[in-house]
Each structure stands twice: as structure tokens, then as C-alpha cells.
SEGU-659574 format. One line per 8 residues: for each residue x, y, z of N, C-alpha, C. Coordinates in nm, 4 decimals, always signed. Layout:
<recs>
X Y Z X Y Z X Y Z | ...
</recs>
This chain:
<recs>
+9.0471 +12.7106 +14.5416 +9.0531 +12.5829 +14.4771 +8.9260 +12.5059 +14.5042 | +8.8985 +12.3987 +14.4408 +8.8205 +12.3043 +14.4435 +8.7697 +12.2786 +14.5793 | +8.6968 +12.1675 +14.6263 +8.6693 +12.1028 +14.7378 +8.7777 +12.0436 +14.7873 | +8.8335 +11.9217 +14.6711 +8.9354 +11.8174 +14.7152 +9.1039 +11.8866 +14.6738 | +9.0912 +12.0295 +14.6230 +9.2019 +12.0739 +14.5709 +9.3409 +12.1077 +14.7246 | +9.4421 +12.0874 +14.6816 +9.5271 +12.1773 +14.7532 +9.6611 +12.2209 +14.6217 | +9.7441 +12.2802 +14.7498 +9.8410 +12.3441 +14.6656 +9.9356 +12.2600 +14.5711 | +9.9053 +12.2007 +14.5653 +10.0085 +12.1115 +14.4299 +9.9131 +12.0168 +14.3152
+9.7933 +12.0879 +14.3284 +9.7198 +12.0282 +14.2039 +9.7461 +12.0619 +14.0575 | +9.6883 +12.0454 +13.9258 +9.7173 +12.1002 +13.8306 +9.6413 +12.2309 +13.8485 | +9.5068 +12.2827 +13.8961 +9.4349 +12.3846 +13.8830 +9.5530 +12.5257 +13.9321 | +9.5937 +12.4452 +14.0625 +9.7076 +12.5605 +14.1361 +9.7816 +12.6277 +14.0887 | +9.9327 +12.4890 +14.0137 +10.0447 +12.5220 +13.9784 +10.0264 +12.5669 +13.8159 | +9.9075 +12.5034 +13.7459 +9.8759 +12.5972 +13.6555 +9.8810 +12.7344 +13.6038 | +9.8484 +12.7811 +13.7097 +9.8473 +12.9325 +13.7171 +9.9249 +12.9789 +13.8063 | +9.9604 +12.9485 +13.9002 +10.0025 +12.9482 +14.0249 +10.1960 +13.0262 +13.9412
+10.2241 +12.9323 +13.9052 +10.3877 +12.9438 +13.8483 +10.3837 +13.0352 +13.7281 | +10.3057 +13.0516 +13.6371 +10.2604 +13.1495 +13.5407 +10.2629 +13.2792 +13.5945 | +10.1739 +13.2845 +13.7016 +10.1935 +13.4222 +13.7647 +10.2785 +13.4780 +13.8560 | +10.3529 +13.3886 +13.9120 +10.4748 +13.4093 +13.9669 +10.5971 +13.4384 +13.9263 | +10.5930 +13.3880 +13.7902 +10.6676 +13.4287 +13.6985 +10.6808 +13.5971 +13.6427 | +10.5649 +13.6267 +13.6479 +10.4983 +13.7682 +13.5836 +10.5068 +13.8757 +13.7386 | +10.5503 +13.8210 +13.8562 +10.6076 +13.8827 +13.9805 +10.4678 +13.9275 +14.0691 | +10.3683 +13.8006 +14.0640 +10.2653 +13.8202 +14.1268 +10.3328 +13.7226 +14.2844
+10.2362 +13.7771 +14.3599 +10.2436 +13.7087 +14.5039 +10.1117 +13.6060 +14.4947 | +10.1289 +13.5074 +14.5009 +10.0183 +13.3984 +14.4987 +9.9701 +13.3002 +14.6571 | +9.9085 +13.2350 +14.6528 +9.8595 +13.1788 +14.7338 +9.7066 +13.0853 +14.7355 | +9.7084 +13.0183 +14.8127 +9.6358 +12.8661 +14.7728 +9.4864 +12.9025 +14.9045 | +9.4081 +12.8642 +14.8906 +9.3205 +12.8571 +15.0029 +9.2501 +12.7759 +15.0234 | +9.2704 +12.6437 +15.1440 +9.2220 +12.5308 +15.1031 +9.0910 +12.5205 +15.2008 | +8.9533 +12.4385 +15.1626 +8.8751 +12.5117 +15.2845 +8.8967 +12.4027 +15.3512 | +8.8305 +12.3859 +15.5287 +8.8498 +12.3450 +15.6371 +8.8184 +12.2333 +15.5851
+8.9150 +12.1270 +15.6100 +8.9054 +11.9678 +15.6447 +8.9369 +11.9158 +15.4905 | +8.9509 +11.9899 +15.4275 +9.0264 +11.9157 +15.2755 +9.1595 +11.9570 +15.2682 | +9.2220 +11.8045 +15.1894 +9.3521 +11.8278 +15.1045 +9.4451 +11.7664 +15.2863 | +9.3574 +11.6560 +15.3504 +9.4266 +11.6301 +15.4540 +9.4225 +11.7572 +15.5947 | +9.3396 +11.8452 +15.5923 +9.3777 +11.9599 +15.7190 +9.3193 +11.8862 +15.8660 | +9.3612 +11.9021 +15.9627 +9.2865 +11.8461 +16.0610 +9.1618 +11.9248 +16.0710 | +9.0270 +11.8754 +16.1316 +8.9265 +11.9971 +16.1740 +8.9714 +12.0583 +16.2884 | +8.9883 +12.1722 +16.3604 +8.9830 +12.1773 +16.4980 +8.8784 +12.2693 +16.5658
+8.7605 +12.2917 +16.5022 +8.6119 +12.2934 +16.5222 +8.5475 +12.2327 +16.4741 | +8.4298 +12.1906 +16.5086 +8.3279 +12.1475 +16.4935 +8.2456 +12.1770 +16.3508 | +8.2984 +12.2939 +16.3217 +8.2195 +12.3471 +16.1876 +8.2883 +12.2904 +16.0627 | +8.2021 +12.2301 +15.9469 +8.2564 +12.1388 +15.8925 +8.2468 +12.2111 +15.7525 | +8.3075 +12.2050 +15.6332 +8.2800 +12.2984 +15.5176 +8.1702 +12.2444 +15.4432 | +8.1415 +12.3278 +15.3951 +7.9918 +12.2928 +15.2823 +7.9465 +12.4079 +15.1567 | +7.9078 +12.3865 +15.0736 +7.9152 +12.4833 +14.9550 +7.8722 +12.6589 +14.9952 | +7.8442 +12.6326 +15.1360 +7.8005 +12.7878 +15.1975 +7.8812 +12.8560 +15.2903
+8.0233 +12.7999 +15.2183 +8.1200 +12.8608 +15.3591 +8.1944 +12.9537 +15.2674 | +8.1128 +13.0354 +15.2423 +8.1767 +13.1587 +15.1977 +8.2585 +13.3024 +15.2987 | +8.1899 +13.2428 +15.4447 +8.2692 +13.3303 +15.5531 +8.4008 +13.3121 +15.5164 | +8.4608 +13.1813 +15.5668 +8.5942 +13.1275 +15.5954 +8.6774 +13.2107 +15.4858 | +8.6090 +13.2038 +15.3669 +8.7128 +13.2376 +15.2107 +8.7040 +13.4258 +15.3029 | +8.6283 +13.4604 +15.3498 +8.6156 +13.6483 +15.3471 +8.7064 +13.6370 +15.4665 | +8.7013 +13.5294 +15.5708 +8.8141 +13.5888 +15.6858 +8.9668 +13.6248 +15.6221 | +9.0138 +13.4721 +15.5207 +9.1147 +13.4340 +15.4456 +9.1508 +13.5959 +15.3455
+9.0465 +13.6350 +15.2880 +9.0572 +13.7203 +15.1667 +9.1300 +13.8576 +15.2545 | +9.0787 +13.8728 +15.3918 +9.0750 +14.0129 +15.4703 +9.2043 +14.0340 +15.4909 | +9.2677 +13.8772 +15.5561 +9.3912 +13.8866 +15.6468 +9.4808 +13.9602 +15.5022 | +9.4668 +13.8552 +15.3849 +9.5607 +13.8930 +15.3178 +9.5569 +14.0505 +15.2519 | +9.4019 +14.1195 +15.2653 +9.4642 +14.2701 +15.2199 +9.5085 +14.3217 +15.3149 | +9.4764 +14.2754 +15.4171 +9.5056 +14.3709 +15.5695 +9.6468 +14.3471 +15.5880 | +9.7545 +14.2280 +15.5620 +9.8626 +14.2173 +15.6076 +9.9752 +14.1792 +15.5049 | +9.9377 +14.1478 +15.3952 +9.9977 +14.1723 +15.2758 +9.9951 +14.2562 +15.1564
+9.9112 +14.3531 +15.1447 +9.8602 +14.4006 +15.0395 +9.8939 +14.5324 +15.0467 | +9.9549 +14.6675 +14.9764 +9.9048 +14.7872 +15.0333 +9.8208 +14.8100 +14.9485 | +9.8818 +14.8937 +14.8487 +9.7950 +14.9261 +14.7307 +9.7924 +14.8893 +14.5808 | +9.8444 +14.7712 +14.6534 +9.8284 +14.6416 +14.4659 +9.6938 +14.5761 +14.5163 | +9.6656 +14.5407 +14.3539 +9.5354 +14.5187 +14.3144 +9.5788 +14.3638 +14.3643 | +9.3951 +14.3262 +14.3762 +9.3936 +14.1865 +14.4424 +9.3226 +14.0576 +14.3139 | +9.3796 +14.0005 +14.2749 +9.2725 +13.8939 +14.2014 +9.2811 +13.7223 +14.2268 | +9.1421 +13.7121 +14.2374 +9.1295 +13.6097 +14.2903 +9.0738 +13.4632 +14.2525
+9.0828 +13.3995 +14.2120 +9.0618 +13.2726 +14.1261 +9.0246 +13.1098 +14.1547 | +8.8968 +13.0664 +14.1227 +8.8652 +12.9667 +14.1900 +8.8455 +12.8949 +14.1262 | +8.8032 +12.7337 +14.1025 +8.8093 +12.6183 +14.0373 +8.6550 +12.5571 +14.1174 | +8.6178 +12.4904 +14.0621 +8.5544 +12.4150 +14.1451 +8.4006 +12.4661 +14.2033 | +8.4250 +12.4210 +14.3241 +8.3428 +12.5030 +14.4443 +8.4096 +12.6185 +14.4911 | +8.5602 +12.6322 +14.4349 +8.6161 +12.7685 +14.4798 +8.5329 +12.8587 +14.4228 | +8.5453 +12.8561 +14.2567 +8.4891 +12.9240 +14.1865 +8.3422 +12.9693 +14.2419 | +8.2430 +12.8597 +14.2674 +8.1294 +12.8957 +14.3227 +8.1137 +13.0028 +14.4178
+8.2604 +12.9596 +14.4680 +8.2100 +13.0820 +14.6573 +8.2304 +13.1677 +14.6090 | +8.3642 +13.2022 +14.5356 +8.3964 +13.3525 +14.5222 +8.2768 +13.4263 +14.4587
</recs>
């Protein structure tokens, strides 16, 4: 999502319920310190925090995923990182 996006924006539930419908597993990824998150490092987000989205992207093939395909969708500055 966006910078200022979280999970109950229009960009989200847009698609978000569309594809859930169609029996996708979805999920929101909001980066550090937007949409209200507390910080609890020091490291603050900025249009080059494309790590954070690859830690986020890993967990979920590594612990949700076997061998369904992954797609991934951004708005914003989401769009940018991905």
C-alpha cells in the first residue's frame, strides 16, 4: 500500500475482497510508522525501504505459501518499492 495506506483503505478493500472472493489468501503490508504503527527502532521508512517489504515478502513464502503462486500489488510508494 501507499505511504499513508493501511488495511481498510479503498486501494486495500478494493481488491482485497474481490480476491478473496475468487479464494485468494490476501494481506496488507503497512511500512514502519504509518497507518498509526508505533516505531520500535530507530529506523524510520523512506522511499528506499525496500528491505522491510523483502523481509515481509520471505516470511510469507516461507510460512504460508507452498506451491501457489505469489502476486503482489502496490499503490502508491507501494507500487514504487515493489
Amino acid at each position: 500500500m501507499g505511504l499513508n495506506g493501511n488495511n481498510n483503505n479503498c486501494y486495500a478493500t478494493s481488491l482485497m475482497r474481490p480476491a478473496q472472493k475468487l479464494g485468494f489468501r490476501v494481506c496488507v503490508y503497512i511500512f514502519r510508522g504509518a497507518a498509526g504503527l508505533r516505531l520500535l527502532t530507530p529506523k524510520l521508512n523512506n522511499g528506499n525501504s525496500w528491505q522491510d517489504l523483502s523481509v515481509a515478502i520471505n516470511h510469507i513464502k516461507n510460512n504460508y505459501i507452498s506451491q501457489q503462486k505469489f502476486i503482489a500489488y502496490g499503490v502508491s510508494l507501494g507500487g514504487l518499492i515493489l
